[in-house]
Biopython code that builds the backbone (N, CA, C, O; Angstrom):
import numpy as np
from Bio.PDB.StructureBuilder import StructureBuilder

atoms = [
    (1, "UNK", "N", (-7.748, -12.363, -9.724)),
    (1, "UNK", "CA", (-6.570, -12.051, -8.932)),
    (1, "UNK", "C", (-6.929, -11.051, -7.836)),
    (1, "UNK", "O", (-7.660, -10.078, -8.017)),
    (2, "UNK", "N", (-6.456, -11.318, -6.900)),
    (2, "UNK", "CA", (-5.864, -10.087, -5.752)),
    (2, "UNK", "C", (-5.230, -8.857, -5.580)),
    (2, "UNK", "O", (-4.021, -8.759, -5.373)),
    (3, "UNK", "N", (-5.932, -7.999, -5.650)),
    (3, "UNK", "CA", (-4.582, -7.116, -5.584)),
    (3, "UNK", "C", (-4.742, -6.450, -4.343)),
    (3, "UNK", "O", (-5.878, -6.235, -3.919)),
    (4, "UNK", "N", (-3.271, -5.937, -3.421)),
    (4, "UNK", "CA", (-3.209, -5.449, -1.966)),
    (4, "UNK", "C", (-2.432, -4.924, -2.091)),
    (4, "UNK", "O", (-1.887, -4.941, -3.194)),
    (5, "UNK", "N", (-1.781, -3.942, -0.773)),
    (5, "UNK", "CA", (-1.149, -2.987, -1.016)),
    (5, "UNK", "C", (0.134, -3.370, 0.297)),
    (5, "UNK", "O", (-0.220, -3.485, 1.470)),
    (6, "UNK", "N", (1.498, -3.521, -0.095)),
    (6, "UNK", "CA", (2.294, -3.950, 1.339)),
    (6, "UNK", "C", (2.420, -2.838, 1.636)),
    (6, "UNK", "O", (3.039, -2.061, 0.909)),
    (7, "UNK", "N", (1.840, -2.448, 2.843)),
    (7, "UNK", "CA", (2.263, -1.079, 3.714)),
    (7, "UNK", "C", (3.820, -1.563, 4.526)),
    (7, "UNK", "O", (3.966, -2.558, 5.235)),
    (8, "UNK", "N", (4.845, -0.560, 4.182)),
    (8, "UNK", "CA", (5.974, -0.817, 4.987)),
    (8, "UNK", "C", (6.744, 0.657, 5.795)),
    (8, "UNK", "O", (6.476, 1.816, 5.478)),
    (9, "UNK", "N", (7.615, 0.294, 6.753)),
    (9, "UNK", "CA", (7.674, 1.134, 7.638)),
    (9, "UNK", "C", (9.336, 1.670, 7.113)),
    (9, "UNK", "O", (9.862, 1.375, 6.040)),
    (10, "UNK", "N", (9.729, 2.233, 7.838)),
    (10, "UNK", "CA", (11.196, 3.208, 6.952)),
    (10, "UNK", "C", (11.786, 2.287, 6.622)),
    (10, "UNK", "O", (12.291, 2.218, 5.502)),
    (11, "UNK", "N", (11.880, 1.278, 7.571)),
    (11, "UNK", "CA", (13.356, 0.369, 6.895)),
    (11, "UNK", "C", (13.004, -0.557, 6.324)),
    (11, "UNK", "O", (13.600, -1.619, 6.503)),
    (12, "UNK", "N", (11.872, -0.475, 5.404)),
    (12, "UNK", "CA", (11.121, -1.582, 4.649)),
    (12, "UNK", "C", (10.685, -2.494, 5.157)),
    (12, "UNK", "O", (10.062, -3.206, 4.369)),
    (13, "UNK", "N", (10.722, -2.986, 6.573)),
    (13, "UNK", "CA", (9.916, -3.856, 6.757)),
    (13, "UNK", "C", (8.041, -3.612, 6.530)),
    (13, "UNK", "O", (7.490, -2.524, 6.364)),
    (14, "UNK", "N", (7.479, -4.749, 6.580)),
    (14, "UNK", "CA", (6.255, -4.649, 5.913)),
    (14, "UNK", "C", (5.379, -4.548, 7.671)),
    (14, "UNK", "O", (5.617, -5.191, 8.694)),
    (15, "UNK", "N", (4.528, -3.655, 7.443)),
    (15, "UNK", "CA", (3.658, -3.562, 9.038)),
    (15, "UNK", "C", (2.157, -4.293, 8.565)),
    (15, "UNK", "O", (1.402, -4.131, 7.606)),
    (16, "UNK", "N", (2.156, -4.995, 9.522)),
    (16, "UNK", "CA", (0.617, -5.845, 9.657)),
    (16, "UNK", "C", (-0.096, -5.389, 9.987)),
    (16, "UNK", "O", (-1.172, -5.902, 9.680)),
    (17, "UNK", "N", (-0.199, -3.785, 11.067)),
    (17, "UNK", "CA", (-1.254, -3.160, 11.240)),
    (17, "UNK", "C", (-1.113, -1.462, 10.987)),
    (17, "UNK", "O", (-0.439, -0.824, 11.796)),
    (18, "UNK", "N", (-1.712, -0.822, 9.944)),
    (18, "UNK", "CA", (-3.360, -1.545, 9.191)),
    (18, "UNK", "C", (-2.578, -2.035, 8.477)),
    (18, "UNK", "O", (-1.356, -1.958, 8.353)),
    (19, "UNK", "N", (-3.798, -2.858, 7.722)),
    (19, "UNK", "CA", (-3.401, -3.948, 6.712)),
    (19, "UNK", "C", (-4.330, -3.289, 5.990)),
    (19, "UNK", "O", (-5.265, -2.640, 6.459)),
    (20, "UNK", "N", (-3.943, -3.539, 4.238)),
    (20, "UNK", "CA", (-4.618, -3.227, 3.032)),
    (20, "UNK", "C", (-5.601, -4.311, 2.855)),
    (20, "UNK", "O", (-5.324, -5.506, 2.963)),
    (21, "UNK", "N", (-6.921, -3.766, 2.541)),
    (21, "UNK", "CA", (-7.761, -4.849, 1.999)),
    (21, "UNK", "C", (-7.449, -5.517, 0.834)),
    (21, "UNK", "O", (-6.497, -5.245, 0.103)),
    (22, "UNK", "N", (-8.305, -6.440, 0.659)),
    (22, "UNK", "CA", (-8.121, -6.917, -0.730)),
    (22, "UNK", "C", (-8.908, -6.588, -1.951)),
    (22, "UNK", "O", (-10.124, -6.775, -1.949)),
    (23, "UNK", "N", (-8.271, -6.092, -3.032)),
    (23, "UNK", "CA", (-9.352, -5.674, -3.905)),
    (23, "UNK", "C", (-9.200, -6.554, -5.332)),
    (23, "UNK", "O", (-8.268, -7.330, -5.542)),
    (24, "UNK", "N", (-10.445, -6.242, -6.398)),
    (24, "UNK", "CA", (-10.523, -7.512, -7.203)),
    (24, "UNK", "C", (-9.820, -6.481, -8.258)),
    (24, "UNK", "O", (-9.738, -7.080, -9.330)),
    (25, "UNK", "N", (-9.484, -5.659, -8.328)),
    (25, "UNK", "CA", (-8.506, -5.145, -9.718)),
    (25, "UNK", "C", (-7.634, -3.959, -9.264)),
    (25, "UNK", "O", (-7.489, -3.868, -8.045)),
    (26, "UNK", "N", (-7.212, -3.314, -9.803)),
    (26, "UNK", "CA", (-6.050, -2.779, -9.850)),
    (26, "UNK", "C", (-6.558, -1.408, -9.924)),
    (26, "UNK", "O", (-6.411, -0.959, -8.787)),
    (27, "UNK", "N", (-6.982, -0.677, -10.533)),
    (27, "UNK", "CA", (-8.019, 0.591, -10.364)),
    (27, "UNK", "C", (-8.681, 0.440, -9.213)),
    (27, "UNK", "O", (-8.681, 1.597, -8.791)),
    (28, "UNK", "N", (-9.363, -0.346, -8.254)),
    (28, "UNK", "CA", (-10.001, -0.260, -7.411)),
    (28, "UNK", "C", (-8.863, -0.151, -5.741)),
    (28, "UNK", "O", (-9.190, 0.092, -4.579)),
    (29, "UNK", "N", (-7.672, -0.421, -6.289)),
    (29, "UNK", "CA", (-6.575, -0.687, -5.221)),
    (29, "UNK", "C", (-5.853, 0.430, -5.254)),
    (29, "UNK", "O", (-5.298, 0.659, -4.180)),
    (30, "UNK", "N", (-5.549, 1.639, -6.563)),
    (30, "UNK", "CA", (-5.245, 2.094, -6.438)),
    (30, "UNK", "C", (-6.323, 3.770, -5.781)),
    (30, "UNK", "O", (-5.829, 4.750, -5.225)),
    (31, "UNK", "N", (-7.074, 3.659, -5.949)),
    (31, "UNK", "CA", (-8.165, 4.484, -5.581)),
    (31, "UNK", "C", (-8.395, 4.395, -4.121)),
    (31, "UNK", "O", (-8.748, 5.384, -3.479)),
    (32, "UNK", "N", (-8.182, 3.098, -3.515)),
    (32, "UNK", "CA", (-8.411, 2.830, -2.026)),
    (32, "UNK", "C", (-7.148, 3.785, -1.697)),
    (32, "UNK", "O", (-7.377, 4.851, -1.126)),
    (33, "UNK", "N", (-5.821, 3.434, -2.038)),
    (33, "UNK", "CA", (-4.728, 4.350, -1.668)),
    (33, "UNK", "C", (-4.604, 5.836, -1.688)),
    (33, "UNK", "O", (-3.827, 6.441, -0.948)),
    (34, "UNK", "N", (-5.415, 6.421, -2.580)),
    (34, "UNK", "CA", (-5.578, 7.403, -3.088)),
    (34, "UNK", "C", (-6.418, 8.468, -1.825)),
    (34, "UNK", "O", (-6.349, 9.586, -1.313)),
    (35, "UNK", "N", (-7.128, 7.329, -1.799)),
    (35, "UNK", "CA", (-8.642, 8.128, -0.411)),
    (35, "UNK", "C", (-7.597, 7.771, 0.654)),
    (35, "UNK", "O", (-7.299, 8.960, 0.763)),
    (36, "UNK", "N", (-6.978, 7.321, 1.322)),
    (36, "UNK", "CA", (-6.621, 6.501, 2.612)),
    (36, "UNK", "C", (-5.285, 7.049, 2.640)),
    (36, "UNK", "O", (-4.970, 7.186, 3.822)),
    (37, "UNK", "N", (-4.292, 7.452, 1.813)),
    (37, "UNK", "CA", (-2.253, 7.725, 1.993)),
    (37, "UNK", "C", (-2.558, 8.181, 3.116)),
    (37, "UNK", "O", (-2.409, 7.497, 4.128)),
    (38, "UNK", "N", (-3.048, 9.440, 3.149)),
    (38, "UNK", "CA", (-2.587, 10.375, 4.432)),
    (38, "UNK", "C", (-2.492, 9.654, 6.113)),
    (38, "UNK", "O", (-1.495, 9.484, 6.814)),
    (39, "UNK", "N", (-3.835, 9.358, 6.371)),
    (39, "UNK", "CA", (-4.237, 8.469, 7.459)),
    (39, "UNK", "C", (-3.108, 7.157, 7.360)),
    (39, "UNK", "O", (-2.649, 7.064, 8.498)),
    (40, "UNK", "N", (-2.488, 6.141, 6.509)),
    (40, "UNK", "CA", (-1.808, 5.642, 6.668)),
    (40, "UNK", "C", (-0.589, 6.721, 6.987)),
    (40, "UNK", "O", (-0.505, 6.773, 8.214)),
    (41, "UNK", "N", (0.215, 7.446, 6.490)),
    (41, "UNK", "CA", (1.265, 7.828, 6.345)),
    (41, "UNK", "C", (1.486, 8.459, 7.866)),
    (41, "UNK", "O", (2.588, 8.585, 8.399)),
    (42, "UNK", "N", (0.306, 8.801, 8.409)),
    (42, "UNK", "CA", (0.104, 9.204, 10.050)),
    (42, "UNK", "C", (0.101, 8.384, 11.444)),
    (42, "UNK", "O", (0.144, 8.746, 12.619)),
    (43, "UNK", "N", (0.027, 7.010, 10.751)),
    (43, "UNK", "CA", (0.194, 5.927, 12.000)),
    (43, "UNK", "C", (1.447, 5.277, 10.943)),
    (43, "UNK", "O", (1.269, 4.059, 10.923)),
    (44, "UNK", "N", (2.449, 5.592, 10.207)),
    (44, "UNK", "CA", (3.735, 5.215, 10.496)),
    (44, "UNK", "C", (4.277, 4.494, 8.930)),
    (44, "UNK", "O", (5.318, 3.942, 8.574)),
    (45, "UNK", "N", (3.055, 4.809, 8.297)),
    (45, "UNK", "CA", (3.561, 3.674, 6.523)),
    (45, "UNK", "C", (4.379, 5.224, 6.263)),
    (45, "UNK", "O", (4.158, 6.424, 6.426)),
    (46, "UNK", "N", (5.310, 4.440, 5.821)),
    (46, "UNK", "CA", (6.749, 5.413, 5.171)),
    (46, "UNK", "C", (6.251, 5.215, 3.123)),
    (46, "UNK", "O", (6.098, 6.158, 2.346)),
    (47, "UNK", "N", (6.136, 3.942, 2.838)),
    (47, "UNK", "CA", (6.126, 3.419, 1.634)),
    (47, "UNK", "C", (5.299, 2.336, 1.593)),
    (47, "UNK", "O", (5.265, 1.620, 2.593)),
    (48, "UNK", "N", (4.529, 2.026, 0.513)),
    (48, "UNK", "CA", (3.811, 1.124, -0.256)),
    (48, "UNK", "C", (4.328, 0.439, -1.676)),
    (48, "UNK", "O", (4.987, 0.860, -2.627)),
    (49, "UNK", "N", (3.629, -0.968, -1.310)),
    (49, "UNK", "CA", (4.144, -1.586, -2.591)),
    (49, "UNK", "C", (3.025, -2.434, -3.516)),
    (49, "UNK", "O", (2.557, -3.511, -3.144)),
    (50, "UNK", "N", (2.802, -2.018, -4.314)),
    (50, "UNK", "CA", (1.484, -2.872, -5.073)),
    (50, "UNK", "C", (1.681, -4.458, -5.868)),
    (50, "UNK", "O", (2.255, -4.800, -6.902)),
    (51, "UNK", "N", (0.947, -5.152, -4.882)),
    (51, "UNK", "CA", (1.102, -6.573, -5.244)),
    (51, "UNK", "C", (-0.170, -7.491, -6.054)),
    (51, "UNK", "O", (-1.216, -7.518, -5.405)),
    (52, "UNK", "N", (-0.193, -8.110, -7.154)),
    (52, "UNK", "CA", (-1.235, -9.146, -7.578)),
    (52, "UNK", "C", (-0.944, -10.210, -6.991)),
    (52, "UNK", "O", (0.228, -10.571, -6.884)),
    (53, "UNK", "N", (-1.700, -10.724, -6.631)),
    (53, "UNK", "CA", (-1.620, -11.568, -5.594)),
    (53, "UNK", "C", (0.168, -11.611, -5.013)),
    (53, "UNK", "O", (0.391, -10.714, -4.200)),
    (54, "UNK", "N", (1.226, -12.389, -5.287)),
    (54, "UNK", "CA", (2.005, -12.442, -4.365)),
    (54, "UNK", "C", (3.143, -11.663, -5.109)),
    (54, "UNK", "O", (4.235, -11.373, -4.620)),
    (55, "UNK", "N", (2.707, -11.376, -6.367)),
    (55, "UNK", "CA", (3.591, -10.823, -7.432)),
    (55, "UNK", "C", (3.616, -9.294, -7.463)),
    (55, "UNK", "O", (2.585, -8.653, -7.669)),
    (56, "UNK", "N", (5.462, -8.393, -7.141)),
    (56, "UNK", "CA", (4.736, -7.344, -7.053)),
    (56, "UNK", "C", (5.145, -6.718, -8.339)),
    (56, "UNK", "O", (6.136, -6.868, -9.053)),
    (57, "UNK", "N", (3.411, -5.497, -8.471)),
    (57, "UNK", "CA", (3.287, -4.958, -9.499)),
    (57, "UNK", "C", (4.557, -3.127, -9.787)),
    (57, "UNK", "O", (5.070, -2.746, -10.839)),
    (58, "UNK", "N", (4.619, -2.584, -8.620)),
    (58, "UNK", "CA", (5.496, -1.893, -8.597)),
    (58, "UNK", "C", (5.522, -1.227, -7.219)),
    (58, "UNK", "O", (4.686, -1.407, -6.334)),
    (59, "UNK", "N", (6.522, -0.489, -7.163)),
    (59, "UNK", "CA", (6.569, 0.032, -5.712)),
    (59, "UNK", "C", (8.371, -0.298, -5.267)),
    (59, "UNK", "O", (9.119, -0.888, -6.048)),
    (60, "UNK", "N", (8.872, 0.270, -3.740)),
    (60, "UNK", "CA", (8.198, 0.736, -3.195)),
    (60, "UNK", "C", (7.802, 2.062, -3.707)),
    (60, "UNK", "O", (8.507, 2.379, -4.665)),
    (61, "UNK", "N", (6.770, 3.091, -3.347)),
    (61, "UNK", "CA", (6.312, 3.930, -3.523)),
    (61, "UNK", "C", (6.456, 4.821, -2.160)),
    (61, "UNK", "O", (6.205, 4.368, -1.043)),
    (62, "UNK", "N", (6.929, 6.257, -2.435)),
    (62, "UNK", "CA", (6.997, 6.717, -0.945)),
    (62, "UNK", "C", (5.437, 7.295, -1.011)),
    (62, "UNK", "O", (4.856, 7.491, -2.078)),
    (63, "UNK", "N", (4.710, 7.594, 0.619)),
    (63, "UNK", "CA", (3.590, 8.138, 0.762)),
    (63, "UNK", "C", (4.586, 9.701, 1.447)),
    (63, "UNK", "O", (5.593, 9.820, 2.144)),
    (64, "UNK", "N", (3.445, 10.855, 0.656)),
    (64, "UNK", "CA", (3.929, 12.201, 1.046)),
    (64, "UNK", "C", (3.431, 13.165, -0.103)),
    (64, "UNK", "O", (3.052, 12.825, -1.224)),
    (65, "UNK", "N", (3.505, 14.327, 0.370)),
    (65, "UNK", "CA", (2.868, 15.407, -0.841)),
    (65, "UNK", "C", (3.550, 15.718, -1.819)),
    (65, "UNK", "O", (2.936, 16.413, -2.628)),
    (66, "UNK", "N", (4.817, 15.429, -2.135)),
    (66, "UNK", "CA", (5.869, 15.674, -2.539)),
    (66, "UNK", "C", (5.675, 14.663, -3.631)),
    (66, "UNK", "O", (6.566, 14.469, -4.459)),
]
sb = StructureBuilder()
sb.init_structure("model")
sb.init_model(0)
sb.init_chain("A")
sb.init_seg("    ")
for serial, (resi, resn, name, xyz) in enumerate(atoms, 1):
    if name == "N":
        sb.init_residue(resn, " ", resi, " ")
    sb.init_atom(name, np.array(xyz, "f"), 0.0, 1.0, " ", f" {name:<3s}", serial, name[0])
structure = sb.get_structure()
C-alpha cells in the first residue's frame, strides 16, 4: 500500500503544490511529516490528512506548535 499525506489549505480544500510523496508504510509517512510540518505550514498547509492509498487513515490534523 501507499501511504501520502493530503496537504489542505484553511478551507479544506486539498493543495497540489507541494505534494506529499509517496511512502511504503505508515511510520515512514509519518516521520516525513514530522521533519517537513513547519516548511509546509509556511507556504500555506493549514491541515493534513493521512491516507492508505485512497482510504483515509485519520486527519484532518492541524499543522502548528500548539
Amino acid at each position: 500500500m501507499t501511504w501520502t499525506w493530503r496537504l489542505e489549505s484553511v478551507d479544506g480544500s486539498e493543495l497540489s503544490d507541494p505534494a506529499s510523496p509517496a511512502h511504503s508504510n505508515q511510520s515512514d509517512a509519518e516521520s516525513w511529516l514530522g521533519e517537513h510540518w513547519r516548511e509546509l505550514a509556511a507556504v500555506g498547509v493549514i491541515q493534513v490528512t493521512l491516507l492508505e492509498a485512497d482510504k483515509q487513515v485519520y486527519g484532518p490534523m492541524p499543522l502548528g506548535e500548539d
